[in-house]
N, C-alpha and C positions, 0 to 999 in steps of 0.2 A: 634726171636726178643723179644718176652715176655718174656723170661727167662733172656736173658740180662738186659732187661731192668729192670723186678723183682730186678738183682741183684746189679744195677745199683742204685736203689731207697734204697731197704733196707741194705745197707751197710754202710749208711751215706754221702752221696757226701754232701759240704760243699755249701749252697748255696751263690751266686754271690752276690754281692755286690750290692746296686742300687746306680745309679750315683745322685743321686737326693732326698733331704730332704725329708720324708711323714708328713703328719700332723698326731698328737696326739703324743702320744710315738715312738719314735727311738731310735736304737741305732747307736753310732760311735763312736770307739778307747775304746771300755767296757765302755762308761759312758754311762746313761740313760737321756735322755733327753723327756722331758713331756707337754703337754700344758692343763695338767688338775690343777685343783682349789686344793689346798693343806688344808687341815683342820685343820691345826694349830693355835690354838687359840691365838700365841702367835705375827702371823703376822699382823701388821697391815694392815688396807682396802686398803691404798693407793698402797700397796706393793703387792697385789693380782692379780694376773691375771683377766683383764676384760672380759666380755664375748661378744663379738664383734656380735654375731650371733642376740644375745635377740635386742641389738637395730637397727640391721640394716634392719631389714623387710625381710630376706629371712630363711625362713621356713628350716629344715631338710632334706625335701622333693628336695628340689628345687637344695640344696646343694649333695644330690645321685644322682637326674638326671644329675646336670652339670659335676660329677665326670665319670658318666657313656657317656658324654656326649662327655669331653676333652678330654679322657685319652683310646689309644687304646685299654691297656689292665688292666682291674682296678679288683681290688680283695677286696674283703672284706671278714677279716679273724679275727680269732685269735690271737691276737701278730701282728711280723710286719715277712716282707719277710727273714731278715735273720735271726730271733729269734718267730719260729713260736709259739705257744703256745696250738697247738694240733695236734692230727700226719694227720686229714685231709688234714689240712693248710698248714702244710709241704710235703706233697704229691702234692697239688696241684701247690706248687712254684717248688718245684723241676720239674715237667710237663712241666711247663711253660719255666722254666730254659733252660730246653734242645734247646729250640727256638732262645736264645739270643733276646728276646726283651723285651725290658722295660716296667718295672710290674710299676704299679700305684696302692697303697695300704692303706686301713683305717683299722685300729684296732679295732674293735667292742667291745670286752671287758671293751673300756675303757668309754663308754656311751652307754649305756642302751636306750638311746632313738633313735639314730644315729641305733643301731641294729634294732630296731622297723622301723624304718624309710624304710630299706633297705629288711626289712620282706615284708613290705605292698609295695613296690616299684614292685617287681620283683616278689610276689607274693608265694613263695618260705620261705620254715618253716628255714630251716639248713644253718650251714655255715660250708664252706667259698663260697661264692658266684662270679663267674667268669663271669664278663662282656667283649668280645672281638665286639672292633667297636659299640657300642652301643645296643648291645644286649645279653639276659641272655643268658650264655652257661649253666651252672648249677657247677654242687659241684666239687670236685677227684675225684672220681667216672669215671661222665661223662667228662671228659678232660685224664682220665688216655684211657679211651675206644676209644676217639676222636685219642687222641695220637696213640696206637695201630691199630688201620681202617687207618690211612693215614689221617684222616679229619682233622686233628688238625693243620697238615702240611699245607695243602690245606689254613684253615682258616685264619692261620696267616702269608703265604706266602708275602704278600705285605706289611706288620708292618715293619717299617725298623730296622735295625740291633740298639743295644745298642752302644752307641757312647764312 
């Protein structure tokens, strides 16, 4: 089972597609699509993306716990699910993959503070960070071991299928 599965992971299987926008960066059809602030001096203010977060009175904080909150199975990674940006990150979608349920995912790289946020949330230095049902599972690592024991199976047994 481990040796397939080894060669299952390092051979490159192509991860799934998520049926559903992520915030910050994604990608669809090769364009990159972004909801960070551009620094081009050459656009004007009104043309800028506002930052919806600064006036609405909910905190970083608030916005990891509700992600960790709504969303079965929420990742925070490097990159996004199908263009991971570190081979952790891609380990641990590929884990998850094998499950067919839908991954729920923030980019970390692309705010520094949203990383911080999710530090001190969960308590936890490294990423990618795997939340299943509202609680921390931990890295690839622990989800690659989960997978191999059966537990992972067990865990996500009741997560319904991707639609």
């Amino acid at each position: 089972m481990a040796t397939s599965l080894k060669n299952l992971l390092f051979k490159g299987i192509a991860a799934r597609s998520l049926r559903r926008p992520l915030n910050g960066s994604f990608y669809n059809y090769r364009m990159r699509y972004s909801t960070t602030v551009s620094n081009d001096s050459d656009t004007h203010d009104d043309f800028k993306p506002a930052n919806k977060l600064e006036n609405s009175g909910t905190s970083l904080e608030n916005i990891v716990e509700q992600d960790v909150k709504d969303n079965p199975v929420m990742i925070y990674m490097k990159g996004v699910p199908e263009y991971p940006q570190c081979g952790f990150s891609s380990l641990a979608v590929r884990v998850l993959n094998l499950y067919d349920v839908s991954i729920s995912a923030r980019n970390i790289l692309e705010d520094a503070e949203l990383k911080n946020a999710v530090k001190a949330f969960s308590n936890w230095p490294t990423f990618p960070q795997i939340f299943i049902k509202g609680e921390f599972v931990g890295g690839s690592d622990i989800i690659l071991n989960m997978h191999q024991t059966g537990e992972l199976k067990e865990k996500l047994k009741d997560i319904t299928s991707k639609q």
